[in-house]
N, CA, C and O atoms as a Maestro MAE file, in Angstrom:
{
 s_m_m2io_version
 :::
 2.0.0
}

f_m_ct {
 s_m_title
 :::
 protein
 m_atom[308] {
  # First column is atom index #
  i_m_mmod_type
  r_m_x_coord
  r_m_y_coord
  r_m_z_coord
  i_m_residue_number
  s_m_chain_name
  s_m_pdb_residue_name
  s_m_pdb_atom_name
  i_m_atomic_number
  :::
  1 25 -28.068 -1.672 3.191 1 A "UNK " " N  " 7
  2 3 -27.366 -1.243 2.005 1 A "UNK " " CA " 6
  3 2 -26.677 0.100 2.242 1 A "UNK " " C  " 6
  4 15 -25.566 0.511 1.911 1 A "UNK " " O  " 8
  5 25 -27.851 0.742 3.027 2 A "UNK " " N  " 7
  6 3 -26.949 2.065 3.466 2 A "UNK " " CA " 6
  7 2 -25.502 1.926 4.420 2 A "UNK " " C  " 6
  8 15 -24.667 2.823 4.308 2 A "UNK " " O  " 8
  9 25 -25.312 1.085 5.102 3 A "UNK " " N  " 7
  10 3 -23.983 1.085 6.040 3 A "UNK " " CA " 6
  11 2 -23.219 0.260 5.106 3 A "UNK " " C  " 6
  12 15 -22.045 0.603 4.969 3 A "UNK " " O  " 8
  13 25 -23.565 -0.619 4.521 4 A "UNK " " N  " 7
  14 3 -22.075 -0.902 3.210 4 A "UNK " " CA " 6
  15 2 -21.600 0.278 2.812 4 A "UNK " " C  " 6
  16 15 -20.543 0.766 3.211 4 A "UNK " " O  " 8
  17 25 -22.475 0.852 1.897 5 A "UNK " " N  " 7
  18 3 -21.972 2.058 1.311 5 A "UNK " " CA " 6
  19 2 -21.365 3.093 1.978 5 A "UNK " " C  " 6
  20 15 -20.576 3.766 1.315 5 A "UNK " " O  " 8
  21 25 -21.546 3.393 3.166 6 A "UNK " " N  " 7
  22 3 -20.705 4.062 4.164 6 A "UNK " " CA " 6
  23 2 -19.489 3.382 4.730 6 A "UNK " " C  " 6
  24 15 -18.580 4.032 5.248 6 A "UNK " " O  " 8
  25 25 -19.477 2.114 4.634 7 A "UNK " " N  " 7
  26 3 -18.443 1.215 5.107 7 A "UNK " " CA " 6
  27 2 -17.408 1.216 3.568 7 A "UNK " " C  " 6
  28 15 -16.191 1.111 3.415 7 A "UNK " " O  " 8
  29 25 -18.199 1.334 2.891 8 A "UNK " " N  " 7
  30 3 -17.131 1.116 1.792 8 A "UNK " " CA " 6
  31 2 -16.152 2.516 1.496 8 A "UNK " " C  " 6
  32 15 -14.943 2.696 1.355 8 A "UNK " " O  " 8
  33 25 -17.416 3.426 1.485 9 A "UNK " " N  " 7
  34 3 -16.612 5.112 1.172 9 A "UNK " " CA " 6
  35 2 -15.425 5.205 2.116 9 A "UNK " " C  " 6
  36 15 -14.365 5.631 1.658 9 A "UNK " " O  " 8
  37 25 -15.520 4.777 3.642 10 A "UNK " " N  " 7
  38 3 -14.600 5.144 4.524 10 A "UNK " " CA " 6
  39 2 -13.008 4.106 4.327 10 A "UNK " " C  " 6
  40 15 -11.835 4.355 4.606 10 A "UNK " " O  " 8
  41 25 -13.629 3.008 3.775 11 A "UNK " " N  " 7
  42 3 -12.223 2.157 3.400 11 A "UNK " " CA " 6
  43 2 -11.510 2.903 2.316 11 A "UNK " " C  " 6
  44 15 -10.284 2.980 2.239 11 A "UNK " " O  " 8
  45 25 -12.306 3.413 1.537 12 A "UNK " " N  " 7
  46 3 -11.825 4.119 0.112 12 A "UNK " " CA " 6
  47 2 -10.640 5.046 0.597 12 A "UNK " " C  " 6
  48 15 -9.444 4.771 0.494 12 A "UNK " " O  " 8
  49 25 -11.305 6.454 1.266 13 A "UNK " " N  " 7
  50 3 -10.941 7.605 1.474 13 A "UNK " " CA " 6
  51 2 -9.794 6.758 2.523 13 A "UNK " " C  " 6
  52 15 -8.688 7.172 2.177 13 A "UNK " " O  " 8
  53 25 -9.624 5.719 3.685 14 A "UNK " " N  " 7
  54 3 -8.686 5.542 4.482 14 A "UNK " " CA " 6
  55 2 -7.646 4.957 3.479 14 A "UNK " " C  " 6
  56 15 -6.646 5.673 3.546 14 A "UNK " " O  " 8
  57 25 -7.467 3.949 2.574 15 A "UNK " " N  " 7
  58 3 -6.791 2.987 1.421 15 A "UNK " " CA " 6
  59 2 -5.920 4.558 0.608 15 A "UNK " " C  " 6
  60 15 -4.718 4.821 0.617 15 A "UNK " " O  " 8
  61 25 -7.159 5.416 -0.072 16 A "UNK " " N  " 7
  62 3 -6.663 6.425 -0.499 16 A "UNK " " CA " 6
  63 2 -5.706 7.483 0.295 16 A "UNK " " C  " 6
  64 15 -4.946 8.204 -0.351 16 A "UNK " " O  " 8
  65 25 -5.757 7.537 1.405 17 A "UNK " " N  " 7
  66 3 -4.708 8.873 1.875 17 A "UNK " " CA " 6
  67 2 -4.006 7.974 2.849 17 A "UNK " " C  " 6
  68 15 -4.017 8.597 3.911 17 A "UNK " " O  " 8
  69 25 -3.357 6.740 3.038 18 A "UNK " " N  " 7
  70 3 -2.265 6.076 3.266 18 A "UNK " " CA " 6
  71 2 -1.651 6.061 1.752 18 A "UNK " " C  " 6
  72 15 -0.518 6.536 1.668 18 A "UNK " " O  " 8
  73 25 -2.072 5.720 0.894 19 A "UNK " " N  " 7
  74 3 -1.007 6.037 -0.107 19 A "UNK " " CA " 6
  75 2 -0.436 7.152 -0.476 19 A "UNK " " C  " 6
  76 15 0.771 7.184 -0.713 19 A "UNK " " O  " 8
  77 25 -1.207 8.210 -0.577 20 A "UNK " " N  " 7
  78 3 -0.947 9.527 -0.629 20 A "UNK " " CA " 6
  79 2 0.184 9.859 0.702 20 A "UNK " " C  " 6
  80 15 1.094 10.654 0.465 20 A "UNK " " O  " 8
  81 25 0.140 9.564 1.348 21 A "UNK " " N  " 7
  82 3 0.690 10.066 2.766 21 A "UNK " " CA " 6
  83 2 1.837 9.049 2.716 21 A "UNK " " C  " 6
  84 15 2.557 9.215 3.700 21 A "UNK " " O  " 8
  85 25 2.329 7.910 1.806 22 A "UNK " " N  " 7
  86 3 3.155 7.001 1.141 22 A "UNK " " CA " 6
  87 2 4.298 7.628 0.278 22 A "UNK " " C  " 6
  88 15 5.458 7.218 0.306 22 A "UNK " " O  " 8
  89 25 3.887 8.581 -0.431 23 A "UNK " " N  " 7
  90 3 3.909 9.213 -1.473 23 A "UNK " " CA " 6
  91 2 4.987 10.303 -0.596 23 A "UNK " " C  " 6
  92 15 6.186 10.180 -0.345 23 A "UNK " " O  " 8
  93 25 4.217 11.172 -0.330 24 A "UNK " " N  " 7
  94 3 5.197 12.349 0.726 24 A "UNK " " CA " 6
  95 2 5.991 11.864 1.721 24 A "UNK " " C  " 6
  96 15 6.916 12.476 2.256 24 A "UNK " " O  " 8
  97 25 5.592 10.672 1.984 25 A "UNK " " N  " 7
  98 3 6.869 10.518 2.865 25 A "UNK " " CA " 6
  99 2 7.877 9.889 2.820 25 A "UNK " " C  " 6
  100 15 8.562 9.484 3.759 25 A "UNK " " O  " 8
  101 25 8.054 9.751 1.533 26 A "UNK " " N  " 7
  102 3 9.404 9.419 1.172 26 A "UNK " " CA " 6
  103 2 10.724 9.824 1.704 26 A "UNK " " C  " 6
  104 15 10.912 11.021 1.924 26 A "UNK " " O  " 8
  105 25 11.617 8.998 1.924 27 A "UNK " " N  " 7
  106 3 13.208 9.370 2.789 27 A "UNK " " CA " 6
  107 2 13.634 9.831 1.638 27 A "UNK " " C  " 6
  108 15 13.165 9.743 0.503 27 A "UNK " " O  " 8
  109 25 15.047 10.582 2.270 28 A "UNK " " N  " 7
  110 3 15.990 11.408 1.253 28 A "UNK " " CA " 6
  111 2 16.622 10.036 0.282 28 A "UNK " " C  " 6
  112 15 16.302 8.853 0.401 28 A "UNK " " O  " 8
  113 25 17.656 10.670 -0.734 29 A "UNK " " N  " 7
  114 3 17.399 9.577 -2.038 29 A "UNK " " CA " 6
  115 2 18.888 9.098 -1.208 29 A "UNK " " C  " 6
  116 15 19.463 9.633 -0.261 29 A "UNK " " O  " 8
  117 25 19.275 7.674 -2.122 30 A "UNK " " N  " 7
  118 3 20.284 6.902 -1.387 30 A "UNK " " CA " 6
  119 2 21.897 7.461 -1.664 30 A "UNK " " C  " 6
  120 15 22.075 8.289 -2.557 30 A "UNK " " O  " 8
  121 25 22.814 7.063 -1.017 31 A "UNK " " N  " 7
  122 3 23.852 7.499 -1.615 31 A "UNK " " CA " 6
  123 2 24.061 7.546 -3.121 31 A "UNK " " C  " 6
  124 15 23.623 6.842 -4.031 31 A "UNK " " O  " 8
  125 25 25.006 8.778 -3.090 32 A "UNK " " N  " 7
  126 3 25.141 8.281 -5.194 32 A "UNK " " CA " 6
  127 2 26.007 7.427 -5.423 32 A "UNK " " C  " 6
  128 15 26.677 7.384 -4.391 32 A "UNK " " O  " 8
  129 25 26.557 6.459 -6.405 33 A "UNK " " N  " 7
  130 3 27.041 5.323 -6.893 33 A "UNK " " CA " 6
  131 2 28.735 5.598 -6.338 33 A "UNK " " C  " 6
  132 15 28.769 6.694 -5.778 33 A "UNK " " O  " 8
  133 25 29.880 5.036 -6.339 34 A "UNK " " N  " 7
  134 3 31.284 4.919 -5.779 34 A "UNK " " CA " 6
  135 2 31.944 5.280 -7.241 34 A "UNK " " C  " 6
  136 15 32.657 4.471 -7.834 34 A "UNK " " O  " 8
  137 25 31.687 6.346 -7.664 35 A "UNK " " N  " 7
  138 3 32.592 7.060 -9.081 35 A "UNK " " CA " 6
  139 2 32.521 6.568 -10.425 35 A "UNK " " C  " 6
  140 15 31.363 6.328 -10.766 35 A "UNK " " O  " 8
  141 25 33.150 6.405 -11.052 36 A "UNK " " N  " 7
  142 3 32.720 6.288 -12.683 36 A "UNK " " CA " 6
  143 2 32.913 4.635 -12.734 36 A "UNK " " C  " 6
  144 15 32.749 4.201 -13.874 36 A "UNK " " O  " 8
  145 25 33.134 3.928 -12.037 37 A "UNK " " N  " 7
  146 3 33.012 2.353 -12.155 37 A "UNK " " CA " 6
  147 2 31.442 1.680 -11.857 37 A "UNK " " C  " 6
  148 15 30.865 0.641 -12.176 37 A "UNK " " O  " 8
  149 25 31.020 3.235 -10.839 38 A "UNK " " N  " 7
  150 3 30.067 2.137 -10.623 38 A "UNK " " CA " 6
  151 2 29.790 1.523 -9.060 38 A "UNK " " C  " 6
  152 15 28.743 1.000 -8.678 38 A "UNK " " O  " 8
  153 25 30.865 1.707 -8.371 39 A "UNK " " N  " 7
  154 3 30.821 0.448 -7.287 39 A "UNK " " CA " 6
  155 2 29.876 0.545 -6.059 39 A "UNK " " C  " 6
  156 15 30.133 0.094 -4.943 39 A "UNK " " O  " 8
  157 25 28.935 1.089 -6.362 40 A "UNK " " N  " 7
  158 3 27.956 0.892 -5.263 40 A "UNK " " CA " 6
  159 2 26.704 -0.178 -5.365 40 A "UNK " " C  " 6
  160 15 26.731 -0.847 -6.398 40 A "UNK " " O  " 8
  161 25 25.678 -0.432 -4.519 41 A "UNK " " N  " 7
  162 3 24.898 -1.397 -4.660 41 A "UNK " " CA " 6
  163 2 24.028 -0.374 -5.736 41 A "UNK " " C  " 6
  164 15 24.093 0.823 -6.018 41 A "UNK " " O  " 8
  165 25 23.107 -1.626 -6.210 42 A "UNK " " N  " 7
  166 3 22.161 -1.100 -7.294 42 A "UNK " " CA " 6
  167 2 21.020 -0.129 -6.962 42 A "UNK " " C  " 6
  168 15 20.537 0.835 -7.555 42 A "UNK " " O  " 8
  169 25 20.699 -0.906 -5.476 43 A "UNK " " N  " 7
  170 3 19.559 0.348 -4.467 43 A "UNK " " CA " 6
  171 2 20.278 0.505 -3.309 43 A "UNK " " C  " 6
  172 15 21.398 0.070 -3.039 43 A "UNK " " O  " 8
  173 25 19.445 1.242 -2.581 44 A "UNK " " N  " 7
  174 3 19.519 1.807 -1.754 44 A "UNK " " CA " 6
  175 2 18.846 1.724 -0.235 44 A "UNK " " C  " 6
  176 15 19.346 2.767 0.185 44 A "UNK " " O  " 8
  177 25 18.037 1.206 0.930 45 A "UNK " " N  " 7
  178 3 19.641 0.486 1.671 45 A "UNK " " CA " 6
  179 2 19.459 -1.236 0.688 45 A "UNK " " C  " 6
  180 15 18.565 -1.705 -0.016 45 A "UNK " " O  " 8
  181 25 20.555 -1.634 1.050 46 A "UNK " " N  " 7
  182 3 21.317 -3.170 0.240 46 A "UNK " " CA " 6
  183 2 20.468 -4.367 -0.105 46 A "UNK " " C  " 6
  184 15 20.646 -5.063 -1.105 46 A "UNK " " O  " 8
  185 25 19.206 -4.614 1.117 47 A "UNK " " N  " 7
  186 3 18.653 -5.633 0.764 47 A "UNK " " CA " 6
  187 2 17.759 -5.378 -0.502 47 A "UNK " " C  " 6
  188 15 17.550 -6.344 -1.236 47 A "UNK " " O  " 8
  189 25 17.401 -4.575 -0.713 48 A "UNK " " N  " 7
  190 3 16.744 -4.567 -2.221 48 A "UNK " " CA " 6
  191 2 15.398 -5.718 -2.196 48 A "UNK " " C  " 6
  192 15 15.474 -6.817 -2.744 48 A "UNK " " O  " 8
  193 25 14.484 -5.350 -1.639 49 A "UNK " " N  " 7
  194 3 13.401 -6.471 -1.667 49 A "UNK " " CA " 6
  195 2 12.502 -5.585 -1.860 49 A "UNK " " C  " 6
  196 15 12.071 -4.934 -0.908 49 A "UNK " " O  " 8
  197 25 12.003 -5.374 -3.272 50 A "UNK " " N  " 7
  198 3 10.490 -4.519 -3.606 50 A "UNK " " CA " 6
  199 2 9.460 -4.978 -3.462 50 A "UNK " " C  " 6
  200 15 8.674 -5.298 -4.354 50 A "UNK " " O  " 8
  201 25 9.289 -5.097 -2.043 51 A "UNK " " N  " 7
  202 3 8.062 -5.501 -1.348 51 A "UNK " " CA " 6
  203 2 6.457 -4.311 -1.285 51 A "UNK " " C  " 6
  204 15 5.240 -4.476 -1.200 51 A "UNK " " O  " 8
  205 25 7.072 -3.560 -1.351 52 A "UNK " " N  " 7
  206 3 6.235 -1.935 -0.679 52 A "UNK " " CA " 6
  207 2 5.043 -2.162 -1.170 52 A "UNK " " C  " 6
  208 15 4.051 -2.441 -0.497 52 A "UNK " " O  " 8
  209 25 5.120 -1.990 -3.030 53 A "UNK " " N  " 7
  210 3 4.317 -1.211 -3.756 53 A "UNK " " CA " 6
  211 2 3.169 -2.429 -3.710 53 A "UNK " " C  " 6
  212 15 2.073 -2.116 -3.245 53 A "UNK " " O  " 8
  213 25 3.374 -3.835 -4.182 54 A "UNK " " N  " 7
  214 3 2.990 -4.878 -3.957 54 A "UNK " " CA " 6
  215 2 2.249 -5.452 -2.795 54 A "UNK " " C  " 6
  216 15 1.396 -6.316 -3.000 54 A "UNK " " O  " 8
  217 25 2.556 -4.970 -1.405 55 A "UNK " " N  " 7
  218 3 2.247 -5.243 -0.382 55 A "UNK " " CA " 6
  219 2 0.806 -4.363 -0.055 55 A "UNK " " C  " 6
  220 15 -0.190 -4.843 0.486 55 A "UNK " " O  " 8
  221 25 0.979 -2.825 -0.569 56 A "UNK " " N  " 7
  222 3 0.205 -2.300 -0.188 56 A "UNK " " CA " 6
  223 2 -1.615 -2.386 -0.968 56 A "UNK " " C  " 6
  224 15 -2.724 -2.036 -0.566 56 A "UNK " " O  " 8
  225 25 -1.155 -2.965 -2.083 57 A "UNK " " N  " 7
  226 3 -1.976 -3.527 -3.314 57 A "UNK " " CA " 6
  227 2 -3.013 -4.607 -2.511 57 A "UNK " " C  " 6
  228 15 -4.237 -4.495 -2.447 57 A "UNK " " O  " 8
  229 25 -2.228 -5.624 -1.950 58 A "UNK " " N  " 7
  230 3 -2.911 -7.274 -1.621 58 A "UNK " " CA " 6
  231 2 -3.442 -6.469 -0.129 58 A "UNK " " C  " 6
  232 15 -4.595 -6.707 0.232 58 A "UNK " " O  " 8
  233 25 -2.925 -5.899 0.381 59 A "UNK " " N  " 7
  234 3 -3.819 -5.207 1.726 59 A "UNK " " CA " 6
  235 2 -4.963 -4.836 1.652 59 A "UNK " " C  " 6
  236 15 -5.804 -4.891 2.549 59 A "UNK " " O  " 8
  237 25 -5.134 -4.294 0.232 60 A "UNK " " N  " 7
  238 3 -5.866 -3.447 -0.212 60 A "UNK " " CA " 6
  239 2 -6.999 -4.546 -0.655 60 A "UNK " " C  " 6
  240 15 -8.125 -4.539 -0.159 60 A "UNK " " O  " 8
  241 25 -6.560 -5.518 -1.672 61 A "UNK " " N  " 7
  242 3 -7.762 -6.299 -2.062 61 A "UNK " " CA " 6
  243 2 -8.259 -7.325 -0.843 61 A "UNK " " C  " 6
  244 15 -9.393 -7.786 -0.713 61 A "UNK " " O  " 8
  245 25 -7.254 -7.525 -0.098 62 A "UNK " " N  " 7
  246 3 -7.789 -8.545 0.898 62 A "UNK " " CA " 6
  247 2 -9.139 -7.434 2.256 62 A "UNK " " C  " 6
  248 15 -10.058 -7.880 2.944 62 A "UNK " " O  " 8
  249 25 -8.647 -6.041 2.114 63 A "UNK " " N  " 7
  250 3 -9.665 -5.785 2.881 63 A "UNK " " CA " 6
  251 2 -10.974 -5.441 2.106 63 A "UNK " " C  " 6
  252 15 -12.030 -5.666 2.698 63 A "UNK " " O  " 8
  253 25 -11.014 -5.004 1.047 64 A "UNK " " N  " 7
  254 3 -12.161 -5.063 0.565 64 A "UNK " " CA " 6
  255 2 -13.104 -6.600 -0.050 64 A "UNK " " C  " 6
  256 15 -14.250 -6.578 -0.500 64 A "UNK " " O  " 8
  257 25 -12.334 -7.668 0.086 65 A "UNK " " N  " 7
  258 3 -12.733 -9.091 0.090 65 A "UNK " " CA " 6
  259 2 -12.862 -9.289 1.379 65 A "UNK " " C  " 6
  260 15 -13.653 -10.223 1.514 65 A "UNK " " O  " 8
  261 25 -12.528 -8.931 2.332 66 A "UNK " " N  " 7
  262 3 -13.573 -8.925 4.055 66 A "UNK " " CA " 6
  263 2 -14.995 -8.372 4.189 66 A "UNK " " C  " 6
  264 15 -16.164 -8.716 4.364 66 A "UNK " " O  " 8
  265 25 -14.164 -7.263 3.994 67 A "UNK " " N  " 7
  266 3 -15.759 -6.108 3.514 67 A "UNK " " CA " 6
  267 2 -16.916 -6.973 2.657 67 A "UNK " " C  " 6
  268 15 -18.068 -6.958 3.091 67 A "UNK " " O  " 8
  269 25 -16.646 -7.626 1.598 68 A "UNK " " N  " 7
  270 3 -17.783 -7.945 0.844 68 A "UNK " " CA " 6
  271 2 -18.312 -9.402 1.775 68 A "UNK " " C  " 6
  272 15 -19.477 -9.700 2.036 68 A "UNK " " O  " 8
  273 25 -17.102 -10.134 2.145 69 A "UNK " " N  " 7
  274 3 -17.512 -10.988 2.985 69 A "UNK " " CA " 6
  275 2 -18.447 -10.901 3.484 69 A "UNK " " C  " 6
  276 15 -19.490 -11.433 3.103 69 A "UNK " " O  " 8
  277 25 -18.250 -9.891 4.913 70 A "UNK " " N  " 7
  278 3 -18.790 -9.178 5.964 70 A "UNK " " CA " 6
  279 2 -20.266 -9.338 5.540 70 A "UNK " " C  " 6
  280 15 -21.070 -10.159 5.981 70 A "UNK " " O  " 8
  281 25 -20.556 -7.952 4.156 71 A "UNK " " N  " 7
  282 3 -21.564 -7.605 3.881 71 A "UNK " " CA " 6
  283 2 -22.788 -9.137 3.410 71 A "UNK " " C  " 6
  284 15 -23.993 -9.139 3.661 71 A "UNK " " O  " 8
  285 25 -22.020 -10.278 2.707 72 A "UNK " " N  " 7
  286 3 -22.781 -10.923 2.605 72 A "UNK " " CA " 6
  287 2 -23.281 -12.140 3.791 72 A "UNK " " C  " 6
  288 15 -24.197 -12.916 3.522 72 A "UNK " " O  " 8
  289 25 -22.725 -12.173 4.797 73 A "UNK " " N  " 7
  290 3 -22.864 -12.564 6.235 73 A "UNK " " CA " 6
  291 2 -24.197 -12.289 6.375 73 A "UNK " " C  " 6
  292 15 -25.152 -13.029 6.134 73 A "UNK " " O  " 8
  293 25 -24.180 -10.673 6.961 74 A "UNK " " N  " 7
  294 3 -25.170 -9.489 7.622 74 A "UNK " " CA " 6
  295 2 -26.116 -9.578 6.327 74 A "UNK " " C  " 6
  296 15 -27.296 -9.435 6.644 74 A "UNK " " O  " 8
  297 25 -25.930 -9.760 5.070 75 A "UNK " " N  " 7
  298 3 -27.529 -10.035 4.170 75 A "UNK " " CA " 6
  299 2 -27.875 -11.139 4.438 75 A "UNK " " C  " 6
  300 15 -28.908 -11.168 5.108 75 A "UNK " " O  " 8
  301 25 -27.312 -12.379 4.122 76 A "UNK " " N  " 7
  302 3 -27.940 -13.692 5.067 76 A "UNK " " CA " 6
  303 2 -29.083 -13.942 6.370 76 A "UNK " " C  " 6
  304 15 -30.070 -14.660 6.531 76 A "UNK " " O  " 8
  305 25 -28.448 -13.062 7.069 77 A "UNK " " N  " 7
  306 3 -29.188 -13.109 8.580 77 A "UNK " " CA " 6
  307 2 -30.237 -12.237 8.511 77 A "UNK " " C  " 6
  308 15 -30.964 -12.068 9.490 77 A "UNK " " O  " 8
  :::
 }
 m_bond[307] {
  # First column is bond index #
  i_m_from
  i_m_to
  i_m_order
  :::
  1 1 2 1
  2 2 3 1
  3 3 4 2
  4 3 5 1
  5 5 6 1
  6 6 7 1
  7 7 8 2
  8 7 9 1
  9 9 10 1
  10 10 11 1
  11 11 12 2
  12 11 13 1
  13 13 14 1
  14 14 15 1
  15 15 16 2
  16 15 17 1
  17 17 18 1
  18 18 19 1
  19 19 20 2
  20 19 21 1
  21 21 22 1
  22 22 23 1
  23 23 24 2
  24 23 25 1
  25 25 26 1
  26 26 27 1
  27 27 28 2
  28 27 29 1
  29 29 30 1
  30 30 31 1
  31 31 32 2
  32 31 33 1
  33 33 34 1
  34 34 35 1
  35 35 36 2
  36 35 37 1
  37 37 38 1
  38 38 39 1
  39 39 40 2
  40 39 41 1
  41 41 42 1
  42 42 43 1
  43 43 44 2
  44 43 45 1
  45 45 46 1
  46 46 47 1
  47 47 48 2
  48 47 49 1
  49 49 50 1
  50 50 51 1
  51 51 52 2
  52 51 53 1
  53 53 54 1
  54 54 55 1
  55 55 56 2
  56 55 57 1
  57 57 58 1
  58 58 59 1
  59 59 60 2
  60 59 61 1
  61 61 62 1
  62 62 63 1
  63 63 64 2
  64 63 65 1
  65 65 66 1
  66 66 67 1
  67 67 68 2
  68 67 69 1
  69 69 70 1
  70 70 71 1
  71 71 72 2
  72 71 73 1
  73 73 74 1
  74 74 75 1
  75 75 76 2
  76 75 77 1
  77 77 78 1
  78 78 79 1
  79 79 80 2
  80 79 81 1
  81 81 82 1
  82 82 83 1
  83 83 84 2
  84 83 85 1
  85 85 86 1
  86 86 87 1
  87 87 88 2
  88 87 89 1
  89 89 90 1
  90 90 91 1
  91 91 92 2
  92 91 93 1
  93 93 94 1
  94 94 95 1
  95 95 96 2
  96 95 97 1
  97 97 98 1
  98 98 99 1
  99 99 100 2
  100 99 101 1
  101 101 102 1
  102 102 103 1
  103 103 104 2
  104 103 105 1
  105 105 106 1
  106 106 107 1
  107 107 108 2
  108 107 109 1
  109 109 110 1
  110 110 111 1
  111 111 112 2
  112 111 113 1
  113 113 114 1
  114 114 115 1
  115 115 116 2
  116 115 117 1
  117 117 118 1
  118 118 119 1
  119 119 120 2
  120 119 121 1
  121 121 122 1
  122 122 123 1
  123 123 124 2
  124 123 125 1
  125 125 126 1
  126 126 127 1
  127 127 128 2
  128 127 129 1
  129 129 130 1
  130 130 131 1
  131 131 132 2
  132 131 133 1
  133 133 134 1
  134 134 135 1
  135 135 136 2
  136 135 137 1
  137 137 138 1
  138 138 139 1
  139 139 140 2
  140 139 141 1
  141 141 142 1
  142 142 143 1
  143 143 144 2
  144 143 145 1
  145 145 146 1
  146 146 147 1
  147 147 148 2
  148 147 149 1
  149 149 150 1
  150 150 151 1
  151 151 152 2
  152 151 153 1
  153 153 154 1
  154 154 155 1
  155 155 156 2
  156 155 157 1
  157 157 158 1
  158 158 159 1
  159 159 160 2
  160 159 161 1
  161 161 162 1
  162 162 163 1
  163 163 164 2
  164 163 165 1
  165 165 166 1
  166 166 167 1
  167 167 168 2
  168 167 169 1
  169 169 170 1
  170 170 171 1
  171 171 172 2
  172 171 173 1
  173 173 174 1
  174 174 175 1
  175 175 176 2
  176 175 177 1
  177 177 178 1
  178 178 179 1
  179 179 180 2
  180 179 181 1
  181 181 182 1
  182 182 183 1
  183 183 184 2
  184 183 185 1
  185 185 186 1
  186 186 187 1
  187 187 188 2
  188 187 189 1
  189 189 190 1
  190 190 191 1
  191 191 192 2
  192 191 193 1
  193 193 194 1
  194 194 195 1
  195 195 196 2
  196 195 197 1
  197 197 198 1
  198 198 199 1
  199 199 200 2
  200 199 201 1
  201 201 202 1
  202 202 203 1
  203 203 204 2
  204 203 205 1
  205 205 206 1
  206 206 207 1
  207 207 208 2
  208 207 209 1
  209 209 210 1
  210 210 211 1
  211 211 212 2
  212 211 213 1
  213 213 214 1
  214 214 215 1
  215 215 216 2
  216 215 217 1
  217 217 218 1
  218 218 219 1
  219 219 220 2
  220 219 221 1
  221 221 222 1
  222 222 223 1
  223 223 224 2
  224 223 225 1
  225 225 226 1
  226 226 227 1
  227 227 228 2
  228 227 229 1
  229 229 230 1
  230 230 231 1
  231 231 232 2
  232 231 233 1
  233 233 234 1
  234 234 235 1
  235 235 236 2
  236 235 237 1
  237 237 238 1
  238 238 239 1
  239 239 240 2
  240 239 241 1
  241 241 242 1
  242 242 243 1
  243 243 244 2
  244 243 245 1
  245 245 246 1
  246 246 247 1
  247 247 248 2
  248 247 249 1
  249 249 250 1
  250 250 251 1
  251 251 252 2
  252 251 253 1
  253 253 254 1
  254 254 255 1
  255 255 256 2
  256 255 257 1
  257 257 258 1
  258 258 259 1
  259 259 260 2
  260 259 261 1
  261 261 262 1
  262 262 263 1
  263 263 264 2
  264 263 265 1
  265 265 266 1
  266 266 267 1
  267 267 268 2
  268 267 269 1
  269 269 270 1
  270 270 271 1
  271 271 272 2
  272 271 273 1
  273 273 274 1
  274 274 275 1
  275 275 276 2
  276 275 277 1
  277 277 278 1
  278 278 279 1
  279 279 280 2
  280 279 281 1
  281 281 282 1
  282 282 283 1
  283 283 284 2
  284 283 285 1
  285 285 286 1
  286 286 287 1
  287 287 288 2
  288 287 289 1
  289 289 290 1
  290 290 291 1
  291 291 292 2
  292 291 293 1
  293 293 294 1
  294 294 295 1
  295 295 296 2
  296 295 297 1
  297 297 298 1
  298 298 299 1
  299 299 300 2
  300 299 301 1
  301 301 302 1
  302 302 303 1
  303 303 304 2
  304 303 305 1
  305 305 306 1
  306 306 307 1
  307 307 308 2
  :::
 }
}
């Protein structure tokens, strides 16, 4: 029980300061729009696929659904 709980704190604190470190490292902002019409793309670069925020979420639950996996393996045996 004791190395879950150490296994778990260290996923925490690693899960926690990749996002943080997500956060600051943000690139400079995208061009500004092509004048009072408008004519630039809506984001910034073009493909526009808001994958990020989403991606980093299911990483997140799928490793702590290993982890519990894991843990109920090693109680079994």
């Amino acid at each position: 029980m004791k190395g879950f709980k150490l296994i778990f704190i260290t996923l925490t604190l690693l899960l926690a300061t990749s996002f943080v470190s997500e956060l600051f490292g943000a690139g400079p902002p995208g061009p500004p729009s092509g004048g009072p019409g408008g004519g630039g793309p809506p984001c910034w670069p073009p493909p526009c696929v808001p994958i990020d925020g989403g991606l980093s979420f299911l990483i997140a639950a799928g490793a702590i659904y290993g982890g519990k996996k894991i843990y109920d393996i090693s109680k079994k045996s």
